[in-house]
N, C-alpha and C positions, 0 to 999 in steps of 0.2 A: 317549293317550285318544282314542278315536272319536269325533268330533262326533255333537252329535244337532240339525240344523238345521232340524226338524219344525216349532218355534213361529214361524220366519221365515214358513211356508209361508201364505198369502193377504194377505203384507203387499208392499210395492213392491221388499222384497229376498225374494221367490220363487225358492225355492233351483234352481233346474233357469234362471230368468231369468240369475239374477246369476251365475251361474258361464258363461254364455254371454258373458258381456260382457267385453271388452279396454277399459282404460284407461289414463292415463296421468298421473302425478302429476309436476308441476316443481314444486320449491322444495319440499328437506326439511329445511325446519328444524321451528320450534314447529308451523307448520299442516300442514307435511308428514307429521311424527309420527302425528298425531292422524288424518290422511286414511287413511294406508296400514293406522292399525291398527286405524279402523272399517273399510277394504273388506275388510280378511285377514278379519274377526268375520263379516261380510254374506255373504261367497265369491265376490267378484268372482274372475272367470275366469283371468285373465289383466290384469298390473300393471306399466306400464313406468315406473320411478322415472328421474328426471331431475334432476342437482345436479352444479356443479363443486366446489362447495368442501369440505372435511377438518372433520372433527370438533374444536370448539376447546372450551377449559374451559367457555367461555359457555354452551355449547348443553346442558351438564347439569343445570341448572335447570328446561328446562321441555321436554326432549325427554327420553321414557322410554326409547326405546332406543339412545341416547347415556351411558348413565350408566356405562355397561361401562370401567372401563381401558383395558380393551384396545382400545377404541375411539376413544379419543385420537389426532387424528394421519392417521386413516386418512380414505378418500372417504366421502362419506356415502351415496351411492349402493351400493356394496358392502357397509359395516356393514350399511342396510336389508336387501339382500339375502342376506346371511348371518343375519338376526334371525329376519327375517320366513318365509325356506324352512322355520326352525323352528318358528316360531308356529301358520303358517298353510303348512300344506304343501300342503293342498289347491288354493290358489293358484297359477301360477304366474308368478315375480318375474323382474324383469331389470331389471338400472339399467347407467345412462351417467352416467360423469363429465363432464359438459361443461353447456357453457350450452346454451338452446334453439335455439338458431342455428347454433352445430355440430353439430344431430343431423339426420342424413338424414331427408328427410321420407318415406320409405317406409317406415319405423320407427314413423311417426305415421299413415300412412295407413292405414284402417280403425280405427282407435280409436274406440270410441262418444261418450267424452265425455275432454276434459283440465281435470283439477281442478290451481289452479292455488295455490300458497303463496309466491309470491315476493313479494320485499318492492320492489321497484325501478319506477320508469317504463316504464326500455327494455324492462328483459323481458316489459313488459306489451304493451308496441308490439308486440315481438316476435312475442309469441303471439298478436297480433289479426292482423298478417300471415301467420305459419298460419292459424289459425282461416279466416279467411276466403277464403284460396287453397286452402285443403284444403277447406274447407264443413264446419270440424270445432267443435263443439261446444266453450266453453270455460263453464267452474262457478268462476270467479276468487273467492279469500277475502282478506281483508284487515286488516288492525291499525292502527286506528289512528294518526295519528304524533305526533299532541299527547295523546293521553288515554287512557290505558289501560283505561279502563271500555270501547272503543266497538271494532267490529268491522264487516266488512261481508261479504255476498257478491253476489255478481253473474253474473248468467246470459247469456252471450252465444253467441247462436246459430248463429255464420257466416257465409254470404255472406247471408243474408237481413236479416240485422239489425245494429242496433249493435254494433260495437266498444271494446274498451278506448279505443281512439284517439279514437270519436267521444264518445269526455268531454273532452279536453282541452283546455283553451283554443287558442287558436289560435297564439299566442306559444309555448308550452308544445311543441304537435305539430311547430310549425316547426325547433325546437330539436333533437328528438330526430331529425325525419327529416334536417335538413341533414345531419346526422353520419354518415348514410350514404352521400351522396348525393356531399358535397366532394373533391375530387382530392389538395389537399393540406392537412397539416395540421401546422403545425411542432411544438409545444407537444403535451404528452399532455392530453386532455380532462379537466375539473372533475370532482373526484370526486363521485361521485353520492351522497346520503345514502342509507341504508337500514339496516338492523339496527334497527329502533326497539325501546323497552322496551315489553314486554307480561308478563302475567303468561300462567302455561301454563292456568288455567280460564279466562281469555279467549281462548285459544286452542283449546282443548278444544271450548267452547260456538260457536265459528266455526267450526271441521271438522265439529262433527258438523251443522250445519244446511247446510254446503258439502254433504255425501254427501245429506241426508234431500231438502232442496231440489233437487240436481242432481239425483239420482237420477228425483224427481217429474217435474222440468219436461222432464227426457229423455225418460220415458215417455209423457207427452202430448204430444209433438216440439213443445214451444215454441218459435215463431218468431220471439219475440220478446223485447229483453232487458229482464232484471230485475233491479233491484237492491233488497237489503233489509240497510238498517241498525240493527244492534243499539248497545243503547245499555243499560250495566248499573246505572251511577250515577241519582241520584233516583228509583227504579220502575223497573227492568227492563221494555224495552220495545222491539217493533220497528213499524219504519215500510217499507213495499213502496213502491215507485213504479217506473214504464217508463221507459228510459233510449231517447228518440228518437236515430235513424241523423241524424248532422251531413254536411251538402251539403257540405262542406269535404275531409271526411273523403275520402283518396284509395285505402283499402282494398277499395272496394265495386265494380269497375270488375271485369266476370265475363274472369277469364284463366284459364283450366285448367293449371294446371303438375301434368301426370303421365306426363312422357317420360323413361324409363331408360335411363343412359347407364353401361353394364357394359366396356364397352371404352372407345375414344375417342373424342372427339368426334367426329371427321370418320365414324365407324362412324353415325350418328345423324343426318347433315344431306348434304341436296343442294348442287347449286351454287345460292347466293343466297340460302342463310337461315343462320340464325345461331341458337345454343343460348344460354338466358338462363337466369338467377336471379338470386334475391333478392340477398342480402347482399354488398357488394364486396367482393372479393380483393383487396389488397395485395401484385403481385409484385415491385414495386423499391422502395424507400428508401433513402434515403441520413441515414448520424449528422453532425446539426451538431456534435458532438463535436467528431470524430475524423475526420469527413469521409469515412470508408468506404462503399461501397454494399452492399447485401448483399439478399437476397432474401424475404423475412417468410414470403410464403405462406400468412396470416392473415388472417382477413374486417379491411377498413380500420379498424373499430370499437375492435374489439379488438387490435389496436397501439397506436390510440391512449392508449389506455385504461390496457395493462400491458405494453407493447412496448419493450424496451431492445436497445441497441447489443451486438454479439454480442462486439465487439473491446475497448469502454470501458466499457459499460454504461449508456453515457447514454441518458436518456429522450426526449431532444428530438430528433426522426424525423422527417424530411421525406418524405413520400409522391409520389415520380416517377411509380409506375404503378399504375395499379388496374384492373379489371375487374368486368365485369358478365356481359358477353357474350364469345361468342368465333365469331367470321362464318367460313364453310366453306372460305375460303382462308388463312386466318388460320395463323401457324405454330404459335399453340397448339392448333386443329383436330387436331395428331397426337398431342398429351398425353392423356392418361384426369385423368378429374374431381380424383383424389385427389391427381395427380401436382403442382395448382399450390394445393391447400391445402383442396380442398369437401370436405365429407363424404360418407362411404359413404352406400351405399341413398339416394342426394339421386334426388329428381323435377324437370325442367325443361321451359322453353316454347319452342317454336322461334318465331322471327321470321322473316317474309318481307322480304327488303330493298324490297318498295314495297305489301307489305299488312299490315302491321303482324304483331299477334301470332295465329297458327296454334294452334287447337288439334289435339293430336294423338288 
């Protein structure tokens, strides 16, 4: 059947706007559903879905294009993408299996806005360190985790404004950054809670004010963040307030990370600087098992987290070496990004060894 996208036409999804715009949704579960399948409705342009994890029994109660059999099992980033080319073909979809940390950020870069449905801290961390190294827009939704009447969304702007991060307690942000930050770490890290119960009309009702609100505050380039919590028990009702930038917060500090590194490193740096990024790599560990060493080649996070012994299978991993950086005489200078575990299309900053960080 032909669309007829006429009645969209003098509202904030102006069918000639919204088909110009690239976006990008993490976290497809219940609010991810509901995101991708008001923007395929609207005709967003172009839709980079983002999820590591397979489709489980759970997810077919309140996700509509989960309900398939034949979708048991499989990524959910792909089921989307094979639903949705159907749905909405005037779209065009692409998803990545992986967390937000392993996707190149030239993948992300130029996106107008990141609607976001995860249920976790980190990957809220996470995406405020995009968000605000990229200067990318994020539209964050949220569930409740004691109450299923209550949802939330929140608008965060970039390098201009609050962060997920600058809501968090200080105890809270310390937590989450040391774990990237630590060299070693013997023990695999506490599991994180998430998955919480929600119902899928509270879910529904929190995407579509995620697209109607983002969409708005996109359009007037709000600089500023917002959050607005719905609340469905006694009177359905919501409450706006401005979420102030925390002095604490250490995301706000202007570094430009947008240098391509298609060959190797040493292809990209003089004598005396040094290529940087985010997330640490993990290239040696050793299993207190078993006592072997072996090479992960995995951001340090994510070892900890779900990283086993290649030989015993044991969880308990000692971190010998990590990276950040890699300085122009350095013997990993002759490797290319992918070779010690970064992701394709990644953007990085060079450093000068006595003036800090270089934009390029």
């Amino acid at each position: 059947m032909r669309s007829d996208d006429s009645r969209l036409a003098g509202t904030i999804y102006e069918p000639r706007r919204a088909a110009a715009m690239r976006v990008a949704v993490v976290g497809l579960g219940a609010l991810g559903n509901e995101l991708v399948k008001l923007l395929g409705l609207v005709g967003v342009g172009d839709v980079l879905l983002i999820d590591p994890d397979r489709v489980g029994p759970e997810n077919s109660t309140r996700c509509v294009f989960f309900r398939s059999p034949e979708a048991l099992g499989q990524p959910k980033a792909e089921v989307l993408v094979d639903s949705c080319s159907r749905w909405f073909p005037g779209t065009h979809w692409q998803g990545i299996a992986a967390e937000i940390a392993d996707v190149g950020w030239r993948r992300l870069q130029g996106r107008d806005v990141i609607f976001a449905g995860v249920d976790r801290d980190s990957a809220r961390v996470e995406l405020s360190r995009i968000s605000t190294r990229l200067h990318l827009p994020v539209c964050d939704g949220g569930l409740n985790t004691a109450d299923y009447s209550a949802g939330r969304v929140t608008w965060f702007p970039g390098a201009g404004g609050a962060c997920f991060c600058c809501r968090l307690s200080g105890r809270r942000r310390r937590e989450i950054l040391s774990s990237w930050q630590s060299q070693a770490h013997p023990c695999r890290m506490d599991v994180e809670t998430g998955g919480w119960s929600s119902t899928p009309t509270l879910a529904s009702i929190t995407a579509a004010l995620q697209v109607e609100l983002g969409m708005r505050w996109l359009l007037r380039k709000e600089t500023g963040a917002i959050n607005v919590d719905i609340r469905l028990d006694e009177g359905p009702r919501l409450e706006a307030f401005n979420v102030p930038q925390s002095a604490e917060c250490p995301f706000h500090d202007v570094v430009r990370w947008d240098t391509e590194c298609n060959g190797t490193f040493a292809e990209i740096l003089a004598i005396g600087q040094a290529v940087q990024w985010e997330w640490p790599i993990c290239l040696k560990a050793r299993c207190q098992g078993c006592g072997i060493e072996f090479a992960p080649l995995v951001r340090s996070v994510k070892l900890r987290r779900e990283g086993h012994c290649p030989s015993c299978g044991s969880t308990k991993l000692l971190e010998l070496e990590s990276v950040r950086e890699v300085p122009s005489g350095n013997a990993l200078a002759k490797k290319r990004p992918e070779e010690i575990g970064l992701p394709a299309d990644h953007l990085y900053s060079i450093r000068e060894e006595r003036m800090g960080l270089k934009s390029i």
